[in-house]
C-alpha positions as CSV (number, residue, x, y, z in Angstrom):
1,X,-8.7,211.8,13.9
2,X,-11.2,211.7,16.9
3,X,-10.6,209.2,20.0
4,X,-12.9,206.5,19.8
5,X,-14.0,205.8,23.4
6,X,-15.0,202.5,23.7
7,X,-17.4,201.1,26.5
8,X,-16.4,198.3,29.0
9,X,-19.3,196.2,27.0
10,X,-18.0,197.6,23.2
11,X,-14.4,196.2,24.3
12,X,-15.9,192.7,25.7
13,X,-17.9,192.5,22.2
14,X,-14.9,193.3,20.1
15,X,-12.6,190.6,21.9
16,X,-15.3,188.3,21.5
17,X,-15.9,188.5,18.1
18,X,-12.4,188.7,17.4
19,X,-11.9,185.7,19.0
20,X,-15.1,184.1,16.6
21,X,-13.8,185.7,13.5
22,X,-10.3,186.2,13.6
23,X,-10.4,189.7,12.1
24,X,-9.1,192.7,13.8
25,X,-11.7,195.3,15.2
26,X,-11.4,199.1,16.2
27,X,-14.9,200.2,17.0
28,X,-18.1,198.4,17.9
29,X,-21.8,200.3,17.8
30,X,-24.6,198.8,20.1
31,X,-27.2,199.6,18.1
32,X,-30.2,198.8,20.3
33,X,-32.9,200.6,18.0
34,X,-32.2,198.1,15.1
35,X,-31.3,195.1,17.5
36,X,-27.7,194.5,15.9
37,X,-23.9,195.1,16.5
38,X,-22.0,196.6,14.1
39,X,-18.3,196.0,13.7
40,X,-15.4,198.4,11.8
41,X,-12.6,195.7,10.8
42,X,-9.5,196.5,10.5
43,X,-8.6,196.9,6.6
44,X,-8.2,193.9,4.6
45,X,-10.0,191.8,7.1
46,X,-13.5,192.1,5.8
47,X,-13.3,188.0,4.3
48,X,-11.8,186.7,7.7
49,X,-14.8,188.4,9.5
50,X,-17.5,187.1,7.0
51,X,-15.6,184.2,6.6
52,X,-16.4,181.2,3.7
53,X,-19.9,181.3,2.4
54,X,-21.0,183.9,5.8
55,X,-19.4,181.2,8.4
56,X,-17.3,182.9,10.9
57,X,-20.5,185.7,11.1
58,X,-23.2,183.2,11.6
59,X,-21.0,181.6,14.1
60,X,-20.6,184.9,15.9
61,X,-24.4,186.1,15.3
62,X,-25.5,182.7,16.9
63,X,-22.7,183.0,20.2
64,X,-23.6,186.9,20.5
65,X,-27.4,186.4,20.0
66,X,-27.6,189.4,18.1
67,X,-28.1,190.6,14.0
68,X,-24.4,191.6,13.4
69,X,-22.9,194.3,10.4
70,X,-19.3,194.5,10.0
71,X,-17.9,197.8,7.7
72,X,-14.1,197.6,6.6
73,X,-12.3,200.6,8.0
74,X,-10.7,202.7,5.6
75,X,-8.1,206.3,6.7
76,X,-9.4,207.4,4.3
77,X,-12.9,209.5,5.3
78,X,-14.7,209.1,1.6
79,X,-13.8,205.6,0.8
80,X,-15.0,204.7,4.8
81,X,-18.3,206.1,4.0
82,X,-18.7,204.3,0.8
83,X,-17.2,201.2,2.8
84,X,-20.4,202.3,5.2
85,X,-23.2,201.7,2.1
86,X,-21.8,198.4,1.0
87,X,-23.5,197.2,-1.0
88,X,-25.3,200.1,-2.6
89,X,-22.5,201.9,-5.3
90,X,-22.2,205.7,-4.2
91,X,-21.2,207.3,-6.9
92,X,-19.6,210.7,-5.2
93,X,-19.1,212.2,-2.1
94,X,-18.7,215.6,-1.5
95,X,-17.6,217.4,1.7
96,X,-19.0,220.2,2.9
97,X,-17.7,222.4,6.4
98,X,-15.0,221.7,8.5
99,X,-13.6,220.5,12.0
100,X,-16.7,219.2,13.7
101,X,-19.2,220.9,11.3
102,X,-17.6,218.8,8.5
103,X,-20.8,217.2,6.0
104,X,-21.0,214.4,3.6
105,X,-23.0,214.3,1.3
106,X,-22.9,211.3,-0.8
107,X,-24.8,210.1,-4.2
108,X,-25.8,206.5,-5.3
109,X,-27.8,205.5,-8.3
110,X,-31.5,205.3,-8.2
111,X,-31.8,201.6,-8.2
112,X,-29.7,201.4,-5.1
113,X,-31.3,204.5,-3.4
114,X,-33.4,202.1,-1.4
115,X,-30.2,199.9,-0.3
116,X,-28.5,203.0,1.1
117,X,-31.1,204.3,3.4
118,X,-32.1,201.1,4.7
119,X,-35.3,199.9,6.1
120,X,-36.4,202.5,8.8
121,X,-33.2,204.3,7.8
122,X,-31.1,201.7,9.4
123,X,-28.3,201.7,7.0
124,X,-28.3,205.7,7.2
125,X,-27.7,205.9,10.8
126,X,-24.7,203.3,10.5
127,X,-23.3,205.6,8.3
128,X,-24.2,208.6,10.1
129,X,-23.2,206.9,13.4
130,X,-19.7,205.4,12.4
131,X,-18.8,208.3,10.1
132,X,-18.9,210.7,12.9
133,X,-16.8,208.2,15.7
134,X,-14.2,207.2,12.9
135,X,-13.4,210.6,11.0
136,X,-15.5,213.6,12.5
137,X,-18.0,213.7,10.2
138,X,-21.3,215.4,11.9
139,X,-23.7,214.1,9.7
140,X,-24.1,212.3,6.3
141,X,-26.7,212.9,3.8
142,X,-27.9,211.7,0.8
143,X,-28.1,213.4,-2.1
144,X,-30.6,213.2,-5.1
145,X,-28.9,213.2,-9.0
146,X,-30.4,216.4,-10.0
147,X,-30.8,215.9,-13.6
C-alpha cells in the first residue's frame, strides 16, 4: 500500500469538505489543469458526500469555489479503478507488471468509451492520478474490445 503524502493545502481541503459533507476523506488531488478538486471517500460514504439530490456537493463546490469529483475508495485495486470511471461500466481490468511497474488496463463498452476518457482526457488522468497515490498503479490504460 503506498503512503499517501498529503500537502498542508490537501489536509485543509479534506477537513473542509468533511466538515460540508460529513463523509470521511483519505486523499484529495488539486487538479489545477482541469480547475477541480477531487475527493477519495472513505467506503460507503459516497451518498453523505453527494448528499440528497447533489446538496452537500453543491454546498461544498459553492464554499470551495471550485468544480469538485469525489471517487469512493475501495482496498481493493480493480474495483477502485472502476470506482475511478463512474459512471462509465468497465467491463474488465487486467493487470499487467508488478511493484511500481504494475499496469491496468481496463475495458468499457463503446457507448461509454467517451465517458471514460473524459473531455481533454480529464477523467483518464483522475484515474491514472488516483490509481497510482491509492494502490501503486504506474499508469492506466484503456483498452479497445478487439473483436
Amino acid at each position: 500500500m503506498p503512503e499517501v503524502i498529503l500537502t498542508e493545502d490537501c489536509m485543509r481541503l479534506i477537513s473542509q469538505f468533511e466538515r460540508l459533507t460529513g463523509a470521511g476523506s483519505r486523499d484529495c488531488v488539486i487538479d489545477e489543469r482541469n480547475n477541480r478538486l477531487i475527493f477519495v471517500v472513505n467506503p460507503g460514504e459516497m451518498g453523505l458526500a453527494i448528499g440528497r439530490q447533489g446538496s452537500s456537493i453543491k454546498k461544498a463546490m459553492d464554499v470551495m469555489g471550485k468544480k469538485i469529483e469525489v471517487v469512493e475508495y475501495s482496498p481493493d485495486p480493480e474495483q477502485f479503478i472502476r470506482n475511478c470511471f463512474l459512471p462509465a461500466k468497465v467491463t474488465a481490468v487486467d493487470f499487467d507488471g508488478e511493484g511500481d511497474s504494475r499496469v491496468a488496463h481496463i475495458q468499457v463498452s463503446d457507448e461509454d468509451r467517451g465517458i471514460a476518457i473524459g473531455k481533454e482526457g480529464k477523467n483518464i488522468f483522475k484515474a491514472k492520478k488516483l490509481a497510482q497515490r491509492q494502490h501503486d498503479v504506474s499508469d492506466v490504460l484503456l483498452v479497445t474490445d478487439v473483436e
